[in-house]
N, C-alpha and C positions, 0 to 999 in steps of 0.2 A: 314717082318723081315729083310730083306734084304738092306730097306732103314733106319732101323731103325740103324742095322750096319754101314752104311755108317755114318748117321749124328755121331751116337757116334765116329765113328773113325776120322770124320771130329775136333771134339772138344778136341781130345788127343791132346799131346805137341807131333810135328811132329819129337823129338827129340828122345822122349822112342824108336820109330819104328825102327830108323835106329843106335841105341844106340852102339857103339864098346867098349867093355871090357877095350884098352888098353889107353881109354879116362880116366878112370875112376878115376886116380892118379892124374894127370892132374887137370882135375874138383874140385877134392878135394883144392888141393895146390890152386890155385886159388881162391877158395871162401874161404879160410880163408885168405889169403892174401886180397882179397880185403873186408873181414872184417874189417882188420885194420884201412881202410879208411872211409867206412861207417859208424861205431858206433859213431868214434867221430865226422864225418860231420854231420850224425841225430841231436846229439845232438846241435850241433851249429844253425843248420837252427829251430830246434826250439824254439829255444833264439830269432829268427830273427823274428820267428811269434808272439814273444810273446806270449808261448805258455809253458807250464811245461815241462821240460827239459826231460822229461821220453816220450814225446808225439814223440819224436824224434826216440825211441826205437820202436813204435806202429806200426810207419811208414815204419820202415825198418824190418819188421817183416810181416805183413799180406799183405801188395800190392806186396810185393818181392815174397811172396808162389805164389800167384793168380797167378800174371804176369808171371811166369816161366811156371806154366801147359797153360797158353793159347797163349803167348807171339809167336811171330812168329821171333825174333831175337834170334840167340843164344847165344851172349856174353853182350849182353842190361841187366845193373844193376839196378833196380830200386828201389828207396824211395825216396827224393824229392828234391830240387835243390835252389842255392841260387835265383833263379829268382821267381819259386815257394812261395817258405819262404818268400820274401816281400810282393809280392802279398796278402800273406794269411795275411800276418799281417798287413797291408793296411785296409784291408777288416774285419779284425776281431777287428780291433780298434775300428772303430764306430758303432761297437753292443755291445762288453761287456769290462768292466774296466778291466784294469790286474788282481786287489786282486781279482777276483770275479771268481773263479776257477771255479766252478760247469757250471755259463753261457758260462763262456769263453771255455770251453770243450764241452758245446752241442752246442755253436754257431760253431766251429774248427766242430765236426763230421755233421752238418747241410749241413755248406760249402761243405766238404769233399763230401758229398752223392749228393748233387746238380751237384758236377764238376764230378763225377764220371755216373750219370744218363742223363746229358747232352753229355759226350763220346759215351756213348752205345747209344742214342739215334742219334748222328752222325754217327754212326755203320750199325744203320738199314737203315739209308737214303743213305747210301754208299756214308759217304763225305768225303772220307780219300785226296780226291783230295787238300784238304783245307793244307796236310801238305806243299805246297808251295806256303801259299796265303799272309805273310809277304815276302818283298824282304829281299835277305840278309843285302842289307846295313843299311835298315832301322832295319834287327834285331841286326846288330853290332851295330847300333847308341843306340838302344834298351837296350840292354844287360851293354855297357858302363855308361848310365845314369842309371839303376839299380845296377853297382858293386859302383859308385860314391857314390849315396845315402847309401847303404849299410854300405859302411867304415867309412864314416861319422857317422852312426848313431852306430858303433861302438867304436870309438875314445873318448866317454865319459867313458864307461868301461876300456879302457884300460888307462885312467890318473886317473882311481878312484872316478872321480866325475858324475855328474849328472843334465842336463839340461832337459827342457818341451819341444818338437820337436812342431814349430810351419812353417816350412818352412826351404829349403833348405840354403839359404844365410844368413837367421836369425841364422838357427843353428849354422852353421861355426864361425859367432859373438858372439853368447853365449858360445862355445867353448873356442875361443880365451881370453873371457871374463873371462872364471873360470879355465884358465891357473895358473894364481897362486896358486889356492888351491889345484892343485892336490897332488894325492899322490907319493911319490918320489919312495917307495918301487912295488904299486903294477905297474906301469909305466914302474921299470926295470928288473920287470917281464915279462912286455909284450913285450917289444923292444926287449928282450933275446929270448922271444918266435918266434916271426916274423921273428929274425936272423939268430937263427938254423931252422924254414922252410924255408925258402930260401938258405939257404944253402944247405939244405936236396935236394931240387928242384933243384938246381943249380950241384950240386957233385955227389948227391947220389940218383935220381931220382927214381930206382924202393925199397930204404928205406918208410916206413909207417913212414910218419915223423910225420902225426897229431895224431897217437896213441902214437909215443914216446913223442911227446908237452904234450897231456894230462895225460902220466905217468909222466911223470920229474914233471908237475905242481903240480899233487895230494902228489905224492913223496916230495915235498916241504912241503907243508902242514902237513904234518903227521909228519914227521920228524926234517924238519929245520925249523920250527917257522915263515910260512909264515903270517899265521893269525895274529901272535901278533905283526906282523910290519903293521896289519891294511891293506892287502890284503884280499879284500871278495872275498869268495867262494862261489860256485852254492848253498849249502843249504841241504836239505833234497829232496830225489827223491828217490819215489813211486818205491819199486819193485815191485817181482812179475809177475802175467799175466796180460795182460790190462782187465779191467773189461767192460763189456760191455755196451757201451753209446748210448742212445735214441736223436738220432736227434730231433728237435724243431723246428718243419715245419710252423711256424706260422714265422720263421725267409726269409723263403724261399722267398719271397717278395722281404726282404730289400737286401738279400744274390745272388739275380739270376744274376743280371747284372756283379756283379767279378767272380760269379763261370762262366760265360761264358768266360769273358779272361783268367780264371785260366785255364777253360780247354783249350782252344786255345795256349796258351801256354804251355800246359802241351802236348798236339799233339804234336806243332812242333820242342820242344826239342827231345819228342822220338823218334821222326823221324828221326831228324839229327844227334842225335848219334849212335843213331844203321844202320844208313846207312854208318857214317862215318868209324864204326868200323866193318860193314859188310867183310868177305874175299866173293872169288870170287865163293869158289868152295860148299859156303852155300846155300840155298833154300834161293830166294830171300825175303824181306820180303812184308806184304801184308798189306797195310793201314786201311782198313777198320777192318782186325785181331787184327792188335793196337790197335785202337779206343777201340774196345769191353775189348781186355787185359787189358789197364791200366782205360778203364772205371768201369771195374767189380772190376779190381784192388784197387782205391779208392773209390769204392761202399762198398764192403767189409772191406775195411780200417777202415770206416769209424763209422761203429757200435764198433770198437774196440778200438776209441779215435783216428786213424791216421790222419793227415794233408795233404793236397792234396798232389800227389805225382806223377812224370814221370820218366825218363830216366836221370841218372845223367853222365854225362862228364868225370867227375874225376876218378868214383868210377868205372865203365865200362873202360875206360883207362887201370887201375888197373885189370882189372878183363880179358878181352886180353891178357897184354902183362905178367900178370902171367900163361897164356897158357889153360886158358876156350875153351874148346870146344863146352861146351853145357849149358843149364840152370840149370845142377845139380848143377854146380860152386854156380847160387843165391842162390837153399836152401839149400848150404850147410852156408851161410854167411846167412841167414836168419834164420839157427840152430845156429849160433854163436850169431847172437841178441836175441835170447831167453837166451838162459847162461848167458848172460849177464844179461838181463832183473829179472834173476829166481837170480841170487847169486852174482852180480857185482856193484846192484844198491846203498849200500851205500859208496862205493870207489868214485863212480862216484861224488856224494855228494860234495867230499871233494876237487874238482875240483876249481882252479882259477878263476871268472870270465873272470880276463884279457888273464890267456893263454887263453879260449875259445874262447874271441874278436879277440885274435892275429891270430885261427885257422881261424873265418871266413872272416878276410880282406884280410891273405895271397890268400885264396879262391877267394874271390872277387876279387883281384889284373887282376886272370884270364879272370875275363870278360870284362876288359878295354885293348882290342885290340890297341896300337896306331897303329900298321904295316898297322893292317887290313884298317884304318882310309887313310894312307897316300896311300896304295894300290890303293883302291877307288879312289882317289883325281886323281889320273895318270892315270888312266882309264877312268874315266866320272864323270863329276864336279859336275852336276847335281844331281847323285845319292850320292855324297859325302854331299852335302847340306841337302838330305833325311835323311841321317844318323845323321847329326848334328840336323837337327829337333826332330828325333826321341829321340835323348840324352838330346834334350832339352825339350822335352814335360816331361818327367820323373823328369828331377832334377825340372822343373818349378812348375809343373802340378800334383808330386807324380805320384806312380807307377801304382796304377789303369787308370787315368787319361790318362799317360802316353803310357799304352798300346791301347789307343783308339786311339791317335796320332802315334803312330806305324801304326796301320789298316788302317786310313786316307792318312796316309803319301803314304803308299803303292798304296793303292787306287788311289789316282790323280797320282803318277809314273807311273801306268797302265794305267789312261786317259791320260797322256799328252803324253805317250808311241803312243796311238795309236791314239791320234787326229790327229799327225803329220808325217803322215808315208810319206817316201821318195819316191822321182821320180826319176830314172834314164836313162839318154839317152843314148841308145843303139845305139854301133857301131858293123861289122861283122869284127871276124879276117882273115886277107886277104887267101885267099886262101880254106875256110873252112864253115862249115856251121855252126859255131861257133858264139853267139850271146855275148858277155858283155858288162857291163857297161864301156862309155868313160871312158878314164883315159890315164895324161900323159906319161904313163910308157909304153904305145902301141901306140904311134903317128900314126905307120904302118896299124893300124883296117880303115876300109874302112868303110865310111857313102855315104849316097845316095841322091843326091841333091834334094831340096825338097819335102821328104820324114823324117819326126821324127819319131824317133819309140821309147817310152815310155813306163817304165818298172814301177809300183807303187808299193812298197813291204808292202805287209803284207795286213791284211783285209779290204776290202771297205764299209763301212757302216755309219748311219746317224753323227756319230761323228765324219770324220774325212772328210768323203765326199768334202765337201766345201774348207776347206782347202788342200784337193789335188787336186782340181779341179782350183783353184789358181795357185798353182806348174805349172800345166801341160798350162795354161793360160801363165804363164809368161815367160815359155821355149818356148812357141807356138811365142810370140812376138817378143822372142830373135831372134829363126831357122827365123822368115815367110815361114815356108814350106806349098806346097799343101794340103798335109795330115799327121794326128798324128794317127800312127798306136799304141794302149796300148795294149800291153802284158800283157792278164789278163789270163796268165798262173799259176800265184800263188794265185790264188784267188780263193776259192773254194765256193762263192756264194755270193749274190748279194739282199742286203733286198731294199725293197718298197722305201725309203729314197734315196738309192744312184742310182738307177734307173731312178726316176725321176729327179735327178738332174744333170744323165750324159743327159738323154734326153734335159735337159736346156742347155746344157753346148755343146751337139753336133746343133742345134738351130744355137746360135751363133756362131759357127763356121764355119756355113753354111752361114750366113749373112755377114762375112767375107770373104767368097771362101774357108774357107780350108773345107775340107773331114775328116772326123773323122770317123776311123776302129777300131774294135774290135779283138784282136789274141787270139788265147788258151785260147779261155772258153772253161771251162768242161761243161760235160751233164747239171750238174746242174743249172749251172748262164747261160750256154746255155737259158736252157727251158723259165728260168725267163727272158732272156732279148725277146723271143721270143713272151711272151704273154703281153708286153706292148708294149708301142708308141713308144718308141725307136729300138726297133725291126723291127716294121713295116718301121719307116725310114730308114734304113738300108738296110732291105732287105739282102740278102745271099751272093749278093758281095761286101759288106763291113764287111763281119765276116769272117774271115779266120783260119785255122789249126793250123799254126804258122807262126813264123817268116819268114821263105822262101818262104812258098807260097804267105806272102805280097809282098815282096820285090820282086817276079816274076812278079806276076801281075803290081804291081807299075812299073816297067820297060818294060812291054809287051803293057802298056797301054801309057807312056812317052813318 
């Protein structure tokens, strides 16, 4: 009974426990404030997925309940994110046509339960480690060539016209091409839209500016004759409860390989906003807890028509600095997307296409970093070059495509990270038993005639071996010292590969005259160099404690 307590208390929201009465105003205001922003973001990212503008309402309704009772952040808003939204609709293009509602709904909840059954099963393997396995820059490059495409693939809506998306630079030219025909009305619609959120953003930043875009839009509509200047509107949308939809597991085949970067994506956005908007004095939060929240999250979503869903940016911003202290805030703003959903749904209807287009570029605007871009550039060129690959795998490649050149990108940054890890030659500061790296800035640090002493950072193993063994080769011909004592004090082990190739490497330096020493191995690369060939050469007085007892002996011996 006792363990059965514990697991059930293990699976409460850690928030009911420690819940304070005088939170409880707070919480409120809060989640209807970031109602504001929610409802009418839902709705835009499901314009994005190509998906029925109500599916947006699904989404910010059942993953928002889930996530609050399991969620281990407590100001994390969830329903789904412009990065999400293209993903899904990438991915849901090439299974069902737009007009073809019914497929296109069980292909949307198929997805959904895929991306949400691949989280939880990241959950039980405890891979929450994975939420830092894109680099940032490659996610800033990332993010930027998905708000690019985005805008673009809004900018037909908001001139009133209408081209076949066949490619990034093609678009742009068909664009350019059906300039003339636009519509002049719903155009200065949109530009008017885009001006007061940016201004809203600019003046009046904690104002709900996409709920007043999409009142003033509807508000035109009903009243000042937007329609008969030939401004279309969203149409008819579905109120009500979502009714409950059977995924189409025969889809799961064609559907596995996006729901896998959906979810990967859908991880490491919630991770970095809820750590970004974590405070200090919160329970920290716990990755693998994620995983299983927002997996169970669009698990559940998903029977009920929702579109995959994570941690949004905006609407958690919102949700903060309206003074959320706990997850009542979400369903309290997940009670407001029912109201809405149950008695709001034909207003929404009567919605401008173009303000909606003008809601999600102001949005996407957001994910085109340039600071972030030139930050990089000043820091390390390399990494900045990562990020331009990754924006350009997206606008070149599409976003699915896109996200695998993200993964890549990342990947070779971490091989070529650690093929090429640094050697440094150690001097002592005079006076002290103090060991650092040469450097002009200490002329005064005392070296020892020779004697090299060599410092390799970071891990030594089949990848990079050869090329530090080069490094310590070409400083070896620079010094010509007796011996190159390596400081493998940071090194916490020593695989079969680099073993035998320091025993090559110590060989030839013995055919040379020099003496090759081993300092600060721990127990472990200890034991391992002790049960090969190159131990036995060695022997006990060429492996030393650290740096002073070489430099003793090297001078006792001199």
């Amino acid at each position: 009974m006792a363990d059965a307590a514990r697991t059930t208390s293990s699976l409460l929201p850690e928030w009911i426990g420690s819940y304070r009465k005088e939170w409880l105003s707070a919480d409120v205001v809060a989640g209807l404030t970031a109602a504001a922003v929610v409802i009418p973001n839902a709705l835009a990212y499901a314009t994005i997925a190509g998906l029925p503008i109500e599916v947006g309402l699904y989404t910010a309704f059942a993953p928002m309940v889930i996530y609050a009772l399991l969620g281990t952040s407590r100001p994390l808003s969830v329903s789904s994110t412009t990065t999400l939204a293209i993903l899904t609709g990438a991915q849901l293009a090439e299974i069902a046509a737009p007009d073809e509602r019914l497929a296109l709904l069980r292909a949307s909840a198929t997805l959904t339960l895929l991306v949400g059954a691949i989280l939880v099963l990241a959950a039980i393997l405890r891979l929450g480690f994975l939420a830092n396995f894109i680099s940032e820059p490659v996610l800033v490059g990332f993010k930027a060539g998905i708000g690019c495409v985005l805008i673009l693939s809004q900018v037909p809506k908001l001139l009133g016209t209408h081209i076949e998306k066949t490619g990034f630079f093609r678009d742009i030219a068909r664009v350019l091409r059906g300039l003339p025909g636009a519509s002049v009305p719903t155009l200065a619609v949109g530009a008017a839209t885009i001006a007061a959120l940016l201004a809203f953003r600019r003046f009046l930043p904690t104002v709900p500016a996409p709920l007043i875009a999409v009142a003033a839009g509807i508000v035109g509509v009903k009243y000042l004759g937007f329609g008969s200047l030939g401004v279309a509107v969203v149409g008819h949308v579905s109120g009500g409860l979502p009714s409950p939809i059977l995924p189409d597991l025969s889809l799961a085949e064609l559907l596995w390989p996006g729901a896998v970067g959906i979810a990967l994506m859908s991880f490491t956005e919630t991770m970095a906003v809820g750590r970004a908007f974590a405070r200090s004095d919160e329970p920290p939060l716990r990755p693998n807890r994620e995983l299983l929240a927002t997996g169970l999250g669009n698990a559940g979503g998903a029977f009920l028509g929702a579109m995959p869903g994570g941690g949004g940016t905006s609407q958690t911003a919102v949700n903060r600095g309206a003074g959320a202290w706990t997850q009542l805030a979400e369903l309290v703003t997940a009670g407001i997307t029912l109201l809405t959903m149950l008695f709001l749904a034909p207003l929404i209807g009567l919605m401008p296409q173009t303000t909606l287009a003008a809601v999600v570029i102001v949005s996407s605007l957001g994910l085109i970093k340039v600071a972030e871009f030139g930050s990089i550039l000043r820091i390390r060129r390399m990494e900045f070059l990562w990020a331009l690959a990754a924006l350009g795998g997206v606008v070149l490649l599409g976003t699915l495509k896109g996200i695998l050149v993200a993964i890549v990108v990342s990947i070779v940054g971490l091989a070529h990270q650690a093929a090429d890890p640094a050697v440094r030659v150690l001097v002592r500061k005079r006076g002290t038993n103090v060991f650092r790296p040469r450097s002009k800035e200490h002329p005064d640090d005392e070296s020892f005639p020779g004697l090299l002493l060599l410092r390799p950072e970071g891990r030594i193993f089949f990848v990079n071996t050869e090329r530090l063994m080069q490094k310590v080769r070409a400083l070896a011909d620079e010094e010509k010292p007796a011996v190159v004592a390596l400081d493998l004090g940071g090194v916490f082990d020593l695989e079969y590969t680099a073993l035998k190739m320091l025993g090559e490497a110590e060989k030839r330096a013995a055919e040379r005259g020099v003496s090759l020493w081993l300092v600060g191995l721990n127990p472990q690369a200890l034991d391992a160099v002790n049960r090969s060939a190159l131990g036995e050469r060695l022997g006990r007085e060429r492996m030393h404690f650290n740096l002073e007892t070489a430099v003793r002996q090297y001078q006792a011996g001199s």
